[in-house]
N, C-alpha and C positions, 0 to 999 in steps of 0.2 A: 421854641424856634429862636434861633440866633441871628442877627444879620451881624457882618464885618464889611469893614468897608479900608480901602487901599488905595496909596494916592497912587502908586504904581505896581504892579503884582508879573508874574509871569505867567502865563496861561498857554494850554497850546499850540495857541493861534499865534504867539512870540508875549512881547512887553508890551501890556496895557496902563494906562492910566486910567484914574476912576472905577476899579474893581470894585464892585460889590456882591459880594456872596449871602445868601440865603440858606441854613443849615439847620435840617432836622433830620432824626435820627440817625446820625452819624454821616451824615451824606449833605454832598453840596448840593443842595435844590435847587435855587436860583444862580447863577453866574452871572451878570451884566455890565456892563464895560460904558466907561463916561459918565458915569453917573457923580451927582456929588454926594456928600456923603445927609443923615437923614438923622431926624432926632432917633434916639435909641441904638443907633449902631456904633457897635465899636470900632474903634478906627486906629488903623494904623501905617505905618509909612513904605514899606515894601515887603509884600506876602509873596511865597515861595510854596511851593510844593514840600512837602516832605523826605525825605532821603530815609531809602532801606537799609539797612545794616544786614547785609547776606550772613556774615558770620560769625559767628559767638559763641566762646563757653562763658556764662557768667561767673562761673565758679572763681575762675584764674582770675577774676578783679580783684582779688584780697592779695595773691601773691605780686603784685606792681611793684619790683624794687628789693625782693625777697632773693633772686638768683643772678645779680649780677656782677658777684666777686666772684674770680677766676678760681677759686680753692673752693667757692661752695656752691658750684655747677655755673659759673658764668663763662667756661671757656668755650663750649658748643652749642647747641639744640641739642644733643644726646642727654650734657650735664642738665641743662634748666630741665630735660622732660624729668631724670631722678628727681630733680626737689620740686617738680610739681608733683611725683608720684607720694611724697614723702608727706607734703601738703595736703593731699586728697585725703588722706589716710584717719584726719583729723574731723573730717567734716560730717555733721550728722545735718537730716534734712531741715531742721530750723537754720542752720547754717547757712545753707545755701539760697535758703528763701530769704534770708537779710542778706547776705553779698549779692543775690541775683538784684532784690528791690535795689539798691545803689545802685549797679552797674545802670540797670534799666532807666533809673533817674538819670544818672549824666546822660547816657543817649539821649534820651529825649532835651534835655539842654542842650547839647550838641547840634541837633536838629534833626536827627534820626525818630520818626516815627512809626517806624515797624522792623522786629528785629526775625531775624533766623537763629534759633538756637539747639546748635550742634551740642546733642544731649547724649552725653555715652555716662553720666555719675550714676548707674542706675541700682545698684544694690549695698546693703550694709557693708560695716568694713572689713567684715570678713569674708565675702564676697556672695553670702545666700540674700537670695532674693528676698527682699520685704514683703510681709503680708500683706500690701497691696502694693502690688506690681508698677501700678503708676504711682507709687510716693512720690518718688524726686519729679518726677514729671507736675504733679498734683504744687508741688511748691513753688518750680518754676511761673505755672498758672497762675500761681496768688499771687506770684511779685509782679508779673503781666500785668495785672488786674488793678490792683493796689496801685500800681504807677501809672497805667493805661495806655503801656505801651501796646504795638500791636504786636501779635505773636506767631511767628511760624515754626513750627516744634519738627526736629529734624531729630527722631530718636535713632540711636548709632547701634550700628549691629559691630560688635568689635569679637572676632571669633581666637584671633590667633595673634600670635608674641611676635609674628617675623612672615616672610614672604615663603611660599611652599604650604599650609597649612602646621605653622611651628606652634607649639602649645606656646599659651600665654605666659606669661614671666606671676612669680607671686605677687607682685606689685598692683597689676592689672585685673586682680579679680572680683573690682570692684566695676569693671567694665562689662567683664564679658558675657556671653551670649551662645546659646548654640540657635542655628534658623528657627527652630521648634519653641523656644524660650521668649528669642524676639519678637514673635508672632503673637505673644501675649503681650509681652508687654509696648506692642506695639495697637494694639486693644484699645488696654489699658492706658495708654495715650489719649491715642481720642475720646475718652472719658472725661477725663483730667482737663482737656479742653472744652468740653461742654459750657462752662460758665462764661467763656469769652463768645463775646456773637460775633467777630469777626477773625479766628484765629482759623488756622493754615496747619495741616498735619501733612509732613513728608516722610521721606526715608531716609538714613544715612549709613551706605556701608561706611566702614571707618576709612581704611583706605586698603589700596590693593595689596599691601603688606598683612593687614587686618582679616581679608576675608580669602577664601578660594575661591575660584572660577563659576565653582556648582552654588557656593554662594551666596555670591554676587548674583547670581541669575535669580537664585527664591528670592532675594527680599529686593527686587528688582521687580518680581512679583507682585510683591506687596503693595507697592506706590499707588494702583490705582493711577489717578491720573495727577498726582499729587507730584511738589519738586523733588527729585533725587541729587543729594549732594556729595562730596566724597573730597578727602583731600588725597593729593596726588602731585608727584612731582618734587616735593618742597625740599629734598637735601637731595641731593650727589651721590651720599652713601646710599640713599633711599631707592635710587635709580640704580646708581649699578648691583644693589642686590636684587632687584628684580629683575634687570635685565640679562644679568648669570644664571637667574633660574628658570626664566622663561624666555629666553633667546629676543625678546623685544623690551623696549622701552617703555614705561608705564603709560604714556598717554598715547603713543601708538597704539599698545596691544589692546586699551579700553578703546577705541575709534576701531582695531579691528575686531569687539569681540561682541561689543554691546553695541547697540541702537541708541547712540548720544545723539540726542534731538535740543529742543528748548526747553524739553523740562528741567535737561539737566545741568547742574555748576558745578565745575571742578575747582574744589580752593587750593588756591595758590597756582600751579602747575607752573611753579617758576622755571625750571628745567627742561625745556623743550628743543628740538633741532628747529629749524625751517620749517622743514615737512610736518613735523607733527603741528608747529604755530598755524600752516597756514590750512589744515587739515580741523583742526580746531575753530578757527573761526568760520570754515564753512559747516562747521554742523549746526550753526545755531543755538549753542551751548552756552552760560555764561561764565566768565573767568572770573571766579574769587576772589579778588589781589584784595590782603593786606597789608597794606605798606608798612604802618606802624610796627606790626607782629615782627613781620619778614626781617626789617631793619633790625628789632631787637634779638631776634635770636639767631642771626646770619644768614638767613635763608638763600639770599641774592635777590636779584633783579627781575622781575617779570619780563619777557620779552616784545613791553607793550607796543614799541615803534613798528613794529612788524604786523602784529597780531590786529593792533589798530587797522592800518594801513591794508589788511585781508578783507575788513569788514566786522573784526569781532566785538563779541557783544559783553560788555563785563560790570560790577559794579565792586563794591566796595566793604570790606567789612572790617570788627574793633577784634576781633579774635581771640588773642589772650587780656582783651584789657586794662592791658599795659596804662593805656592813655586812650583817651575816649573822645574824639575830636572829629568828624566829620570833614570839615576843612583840610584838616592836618591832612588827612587820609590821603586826601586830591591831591595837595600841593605836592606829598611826600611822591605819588606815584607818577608826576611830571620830574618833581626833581632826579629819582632817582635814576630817569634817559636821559636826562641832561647831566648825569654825572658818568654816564655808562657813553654817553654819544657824544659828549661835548661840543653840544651844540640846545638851542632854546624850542621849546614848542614842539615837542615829541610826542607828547601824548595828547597835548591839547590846550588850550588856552582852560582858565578857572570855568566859562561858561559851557565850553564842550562837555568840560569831566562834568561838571554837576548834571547835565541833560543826559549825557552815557549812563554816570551811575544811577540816575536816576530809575532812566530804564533798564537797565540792565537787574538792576538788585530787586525793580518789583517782579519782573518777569522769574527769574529766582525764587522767590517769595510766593510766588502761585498769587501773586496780587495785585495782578497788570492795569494801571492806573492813570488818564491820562494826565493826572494834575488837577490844576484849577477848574472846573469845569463842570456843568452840572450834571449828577447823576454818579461822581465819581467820590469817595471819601473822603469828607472830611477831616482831611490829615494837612494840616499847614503850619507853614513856619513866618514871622515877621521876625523883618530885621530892624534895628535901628537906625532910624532916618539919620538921628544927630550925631552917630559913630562918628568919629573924626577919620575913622580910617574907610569911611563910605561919603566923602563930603566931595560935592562938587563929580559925584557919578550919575550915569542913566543906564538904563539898557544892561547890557551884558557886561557892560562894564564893572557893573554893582559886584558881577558873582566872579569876576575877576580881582576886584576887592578884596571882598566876601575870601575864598580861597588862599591868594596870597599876601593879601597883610591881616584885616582886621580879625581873621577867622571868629573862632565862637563865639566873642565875648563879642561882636554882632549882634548875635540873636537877641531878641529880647519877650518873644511871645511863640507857645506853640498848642497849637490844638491838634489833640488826638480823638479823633471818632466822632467829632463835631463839640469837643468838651476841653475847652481852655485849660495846659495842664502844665505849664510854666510860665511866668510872670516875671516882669524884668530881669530874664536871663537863670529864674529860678524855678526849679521844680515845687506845689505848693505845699507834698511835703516832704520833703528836702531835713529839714531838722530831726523830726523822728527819723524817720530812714538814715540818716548818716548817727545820729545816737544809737539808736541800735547794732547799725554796724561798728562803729567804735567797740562797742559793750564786746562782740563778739570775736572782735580781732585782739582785743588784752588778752581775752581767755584762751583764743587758739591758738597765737604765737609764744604762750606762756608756756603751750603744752612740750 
């Protein structure tokens, strides 16, 4: 049993002072409020809830900086997908399980503790299935595990090269899938997650380019009652080839063709009319945005002022992990309606976004959580009292802060599963895990 104790905390009754928590087996047992603090507890100066990261491929954290010269795929999202295709081509399953373990450390530095990870790397490099169907799945697990992030496994049914059912491109056949294949290795998934006691198995078609109608509806199937995710929407070219071959527009024609509810998130869906923005946030769906990704490969603008302003429900993810920053993510996804609207407070002040994405990314995550509170995960973030960029704050003010100046380097303590798993702003093992991955990026950029 752990107790922590907080001179001011957020809970979901609003800002407490005298937090005291009580945590055993991954769960906050006791919550109490006013309290002061007690020999044996650890103590710290503003505890927070932890932040979901809806979307991720851990793999792309090695390529950060890799595709951004205009000659060698930096001039679209078409060029960067070739040099990530190019990228992947290199990677064998120890590979991924040391870039996944990094990526997953900085998240959890960041103060993301619980991720979604959009898994389509799922076979050798010549694209025949591994002799055991959930390998890449099985390594993502271990890096889970090893770091103690939480884990929601969104394994990707990627069937086709283009919109119409277009055979895959050679690039891609380390993706692909036919529904009869995904179904094993969609199995073999929740296998692979057995060793984690609190992990999350969803579904991911890849996107409506990726699959056809018939299915989209099998492994729609499959979910169970688990989150379905899908990206959708994210380039122009994206939209008008589907909209040439099916006479509608991608987030129209899923709103008229499937039963989007709250299980499910659509990432990115930057591309949307009105009707479809304001159609979307009544299904109770959540919207994907990452700002970071979007910014670096052009995607555009999410059409959050609107889509807010409907009621919608969205949270936030590190995507290609580029940059791994929780804060950033928010700030980026206000700033960038105030650079579309030219005007302040569009998507929300630092404290709305973090309570939005809060909920929004566990809802997402199939790990709907009130917070602080007993009975609910032990998943928390402490910030630094003596930040200078948090000095002379209370209240909402803090994640106002927090958000637009002091961001990460803020944090300075985070427990995952009721198990202390960063320490003065570090993961504790941060050293190994980043040697390792060094070790593995001389060899794979050498190749």
């Amino acid at each position: 049993m752990t107790t922590l104790w907080f001179e001011t905390a957020l809970t979901p009754a609003g800002w407490v002072a005298g937090l005291r928590l009580t945590l055993a087996d991954g769960r906050i047992l006791t919550a109490e409020t006013g309290e002061a603090p007690q020999a044996g507890d650890e103590r710290a100066a503003i505890g927070l809830p932890g932040l979901p990261n809806l979307h991720s491929h851990a793999f792309q954290r090695a390529m950060a900086g890799l595709a951004e010269q205009p000659s060698g795929g930096g001039g679209d999202f078409w060029g960067w997908r070739a040099v990530m295709y190019r990228f992947v081509d290199r990677l064998s399953p120890d590979d991924v399980e040391t870039i996944a373990a990094l990526a997953y450390a900085e998240m959890l530095e960041a103060g993301f503790t619980r991720v979604g990870e959009f898994h389509y790397l799922h076979h050798d490099r010549d694209g025949r299935p591994y002799a055991n169907r959930g390998e890449m799945a099985e390594r993502l697990a271990a890096a889970a595990g090893r770091t103690g992030i939480g884990l929601t496994l969104l394994p990707v049914l990627y069937a086709h090269g283009g919109v119409g059912g277009a055979p895959l491109e050679s690039e891609q056949c380390r993706f692909g899938c036919t529904v009869e294949s995904f179904a094993e290795l969609h199995a073999a998934s929740r296998k692979a997650l057995a060793p984690l006691a609190d992990a999350r198995l969803g579904v991911a078609p890849h996107s409506l380019r990726a699959v056809t109608p018939d299915e989209l509806s099998a492994v729609i199937g499959l979910s169970g009652t688990g989150p379905i995710h899908l990206h959708v929407a994210e380039q122009n070219a994206e939209v008008e080839a589907f909209a040439a071959w099916s006479g509608a527009r991608p987030v129209e024609w899923l709103l008229d063709n499937a039963a989007v509810d709250a299980r499910w998130c659509l990432v990115h869906a930057t591309h949307m009319n009105p009707a479809e923005t304001a159609r979307l946030a009544e299904s109770e769906a959540v919207a994907g945005l990452c700002p970071i990704t979007e910014a670096n490969l052009g995607d555009g603008v999410f059409p959050a002022r609107a889509f807010l302003a409907s009621g919608g429900r969205f949270g936030i993810g590190s995507d290609s992990n580029v940059r791994i920053d929780a804060a950033e993510e928010l700030r980026l996804l206000e700033y960038g309606q105030r650079l579309t609207h030219r005007a302040r407070g569009l998507a929300g002040s630092g404290a709305t976004l973090f309570r939005g994405a809060r909920e929004g990314g566990a809802q997402a995550l199939g790990a709907p959580s009130r917070g602080l509170a007993a009975g609910e995960a032990a998943d928390i973030v402490s910030l630094d009292g003596a930040h200078p960029g948090l000095a002379a704050r209370s209240g909402d003010a803090l994640l106002d802060a927090f958000v637009f100046g002091a961001g990460t380097s803020a944090i300075d303590g985070v427990w995952r599963d009721g198990v202390k798993v960063v320490s003065a702003g570090v993961h504790h093992h941060r050293d190994e895990i980043a040697t390792a991955y060094r070790k593995a990026l001389v060899r794979l950029l050498a190749a």
